[in-house]
C-alpha positions, 0 to 999 in steps of 0.5 A: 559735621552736619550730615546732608539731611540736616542741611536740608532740613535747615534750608527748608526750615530757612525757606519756610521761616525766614525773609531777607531785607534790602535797600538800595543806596548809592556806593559811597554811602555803602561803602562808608557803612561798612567801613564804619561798621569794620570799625566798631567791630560788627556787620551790616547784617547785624546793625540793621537785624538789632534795627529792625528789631528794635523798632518791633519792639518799640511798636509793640510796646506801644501798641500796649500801652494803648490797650 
């Protein structure tokens, strides 16, 4: 169990480190995500954090390719 001064401590570091990401879309479009999401075993959150990072990640090799 995690005491109450290491659940701080992870608030904070959260608070320092991390951002969240949203967009708006309209309910039928949400809704659709999520069942397809449900469907193939993930989340929301997931599928678009493994976005997010893949097109890091593909700015950055491009970006090395040019030096």
């Amino acid at each position: 169990m995690i005491s109450a001064a290491h659940k701080r401590n992870n608030v904070k570091w959260d608070r320092e480190n991390m951002r969240s990401l949203s967009c708006r879309v309209r309910k039928e479009q949400s809704d659709a995500f999520k069942a397809w999401c449900s469907a193939n075993n993930t989340t929301p959150g997931k599928i678009l954090k493994e976005f997010v990072l893949e097109i890091i990640n593909e700015e950055a090799e491009e970006q090395e390719g040019k030096e």
